[in-house]
N, C-alpha and C positions, 0 to 999 in steps of 0.2 A: 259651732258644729259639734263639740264633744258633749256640750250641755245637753243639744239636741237630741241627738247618739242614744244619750241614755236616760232621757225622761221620754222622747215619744214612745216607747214601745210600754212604759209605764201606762203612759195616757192611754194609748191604743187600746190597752187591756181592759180600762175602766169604762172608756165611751162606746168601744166594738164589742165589746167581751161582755155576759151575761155572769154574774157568781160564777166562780168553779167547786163546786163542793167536794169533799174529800169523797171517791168511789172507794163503799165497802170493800170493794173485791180487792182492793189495791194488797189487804194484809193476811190472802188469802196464796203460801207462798207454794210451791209446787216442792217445794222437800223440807219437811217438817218432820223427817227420822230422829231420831232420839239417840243421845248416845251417851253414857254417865249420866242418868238422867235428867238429858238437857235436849228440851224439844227444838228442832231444826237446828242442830248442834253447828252443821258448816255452817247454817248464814251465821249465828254468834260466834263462833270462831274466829271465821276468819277477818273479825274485824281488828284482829290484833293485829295485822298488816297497818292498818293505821297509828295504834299505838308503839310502834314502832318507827315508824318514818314520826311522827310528830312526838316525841322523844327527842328523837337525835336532831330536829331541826331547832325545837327550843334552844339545846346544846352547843347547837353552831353558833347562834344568835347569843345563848351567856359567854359566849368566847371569843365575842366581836369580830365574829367572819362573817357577820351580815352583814355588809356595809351597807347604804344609802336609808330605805326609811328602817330600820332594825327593828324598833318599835312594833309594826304594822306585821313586820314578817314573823316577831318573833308570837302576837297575837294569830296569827297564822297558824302557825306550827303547835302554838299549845289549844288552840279550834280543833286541830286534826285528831291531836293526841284524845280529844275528850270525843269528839265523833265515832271514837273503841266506842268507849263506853256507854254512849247513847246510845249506837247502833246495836252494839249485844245486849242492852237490855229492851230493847225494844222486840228485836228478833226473838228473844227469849219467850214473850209474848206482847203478839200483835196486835194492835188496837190504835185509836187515837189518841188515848192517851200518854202512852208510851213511846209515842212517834212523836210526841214533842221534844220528848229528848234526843230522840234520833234527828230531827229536823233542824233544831237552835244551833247547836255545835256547827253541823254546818251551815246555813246560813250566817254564821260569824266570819267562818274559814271563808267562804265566797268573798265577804265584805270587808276583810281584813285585805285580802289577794288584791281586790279594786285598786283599794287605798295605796298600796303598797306601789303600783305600777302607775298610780296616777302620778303620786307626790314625787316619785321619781323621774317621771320623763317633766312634771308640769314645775313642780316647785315646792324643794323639802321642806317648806313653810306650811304647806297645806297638810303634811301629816297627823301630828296629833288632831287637830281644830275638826280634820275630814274625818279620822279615824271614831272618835267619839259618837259623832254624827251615822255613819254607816254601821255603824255596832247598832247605836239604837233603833238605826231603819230596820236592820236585822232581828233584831229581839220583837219591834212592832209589827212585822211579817206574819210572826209563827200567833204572837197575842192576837192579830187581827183573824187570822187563818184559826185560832182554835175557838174565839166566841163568835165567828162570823159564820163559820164553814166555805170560808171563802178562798180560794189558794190566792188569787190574783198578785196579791203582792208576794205572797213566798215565789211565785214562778217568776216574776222579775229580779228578785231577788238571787235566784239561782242561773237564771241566766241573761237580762239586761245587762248588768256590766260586762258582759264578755264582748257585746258589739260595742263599748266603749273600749274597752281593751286591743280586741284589733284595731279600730281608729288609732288610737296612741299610737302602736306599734308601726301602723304604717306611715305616720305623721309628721311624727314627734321623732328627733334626734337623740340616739338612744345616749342614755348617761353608761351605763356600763355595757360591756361584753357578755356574750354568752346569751342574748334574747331569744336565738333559737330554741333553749330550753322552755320557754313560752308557751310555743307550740307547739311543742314534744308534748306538754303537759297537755294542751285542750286536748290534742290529736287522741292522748289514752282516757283522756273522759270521757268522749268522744264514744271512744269504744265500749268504755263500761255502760252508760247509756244501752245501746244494742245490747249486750248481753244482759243487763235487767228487764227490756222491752220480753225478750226471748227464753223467760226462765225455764218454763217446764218445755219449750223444746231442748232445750240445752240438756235438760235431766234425761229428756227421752233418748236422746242421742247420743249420750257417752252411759248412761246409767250411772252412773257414779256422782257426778258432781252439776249442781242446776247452775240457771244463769247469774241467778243473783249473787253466789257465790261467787262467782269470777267476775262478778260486777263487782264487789267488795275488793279482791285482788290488784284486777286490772285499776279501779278505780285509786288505790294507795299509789300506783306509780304517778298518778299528777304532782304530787304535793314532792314526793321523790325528786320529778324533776325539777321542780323550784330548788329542791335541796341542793342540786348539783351544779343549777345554775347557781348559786348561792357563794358557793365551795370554792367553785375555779372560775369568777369572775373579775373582772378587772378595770376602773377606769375606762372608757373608753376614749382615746383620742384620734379626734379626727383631723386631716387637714384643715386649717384654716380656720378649724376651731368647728366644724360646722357637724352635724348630725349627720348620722345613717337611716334614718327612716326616709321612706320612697317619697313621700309628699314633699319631705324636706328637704332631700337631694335633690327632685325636678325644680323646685321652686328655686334655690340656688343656682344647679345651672344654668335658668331660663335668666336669670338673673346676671348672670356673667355672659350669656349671650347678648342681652340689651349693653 
């Protein structure tokens, strides 16, 4: 089922799905104000919201408060850290070229996250061997997507493992405490999402500030909450030894009812 999970929507996109080629208008941003002479100065600003949380989460991890895959997470947190950087230079100016940099960082950060939550609920054996693996799926995303003009695999890439991810979570018996931070974190990507969909209304209606700007904000609080989850979690112990994910408690009980 999990294998399923997260290669059919791959497939789907190759046998249902036509190319998706990158739309010019994508880098056409609704505030493009200037300020120290630096054009669209919030969108490259405020990408230091990321270089900030993927800072301090590298730091967690050099300080062995990551427990379970460390590795994966700590791959994680230094993806965020450089998605600053990609993203302000790319906002700096827009184009496709420049959007690979925006684009690789994360698509790491996505395929590091996977890895991270997989080898945790499935088996810390699989982290490095997977991690290597989804890094290069990642890197060959953005390569396919810049000589193809294709996005197919980068938009799997960005959000196929997330319905693997809820499968886990509701499955699989969690190894550590704090999972709700999980879904704290889709719940605010989520959000960022909507506000990049809505940028120049966003501008129109505060004047001050577009959406993709608080799509950069909002969007640093995902990785935040892994950070927290990170911080104050714990072992998880269950009765009888057994998990807290929904699929895994029914099947237990129904199990102790026979």
């Amino acid at each position: 089922m999990l294998a399923l999970i997260t290669l059919a929507p791959l497939a789907a996109l190759f046998v249902l799905s036509p190319p998706i080629p990158q739309d010019p208008a994508y880098h056409l941003f609704a505030d493009r104000r200037d300020f120290l002479g630096i054009p669209g100065f919030l969108n490259v600003a405020s990408n230091l919201a990321f270089a900030i949380v993927g800072a301090a989460g590298v730091l967690l991890c050099a300080a062995g408060r990551a427990r379970g895959a460390s590795r994966a997470w700590t791959f994680f947190f230094a993806a965020t850290a450089l998605v600053a950087a990609g993203s302000a230079y790319y906002h700096y100016a827009p184009g496709n070229e420049t959007l690979v940099w925006d684009r690789l960082p994360m698509a790491l950060a996505f395929m590091a996250l996977f890895t991270a939550v997989l080898a945790e609920h499935v088996s810390q054996r699989l982290e490095m061997p997977l991690l290597w693996v989804t890094l290069a799926i990642a890197v060959g995303s953005i390569v396919w997507w810049r000589y193809t003009d294709d996005l197919r695999p980068y938009v799997w890439v960005q959000f196929g493992p997330f319905l693997a991810l809820v499968f886990l979570l509701a499955a699989f018996p969690a190894t550590f405490t704090q999972r709700k931070w999980l879904a704290y974190g889709a719940i605010v990507y989520a959000l960022a999402k909507v506000f990049e969909f809505g940028d120049g209304e966003v501008l129109r209606a505060t004047g001050v500030v577009s959406g993709h700007t608080l799509k950069h904000l909002v969007a640093a609080l995902a990785p935040l909450c892994i950070y927290v989850m990170l911080r104050w979690r714990t072992p998880a112990v269950h009765a009888g030894g057994t998990g807290t994910g929904a699929l895994a408690s029914l099947a237990v009980s129904r199990g102790s009812e026979r």
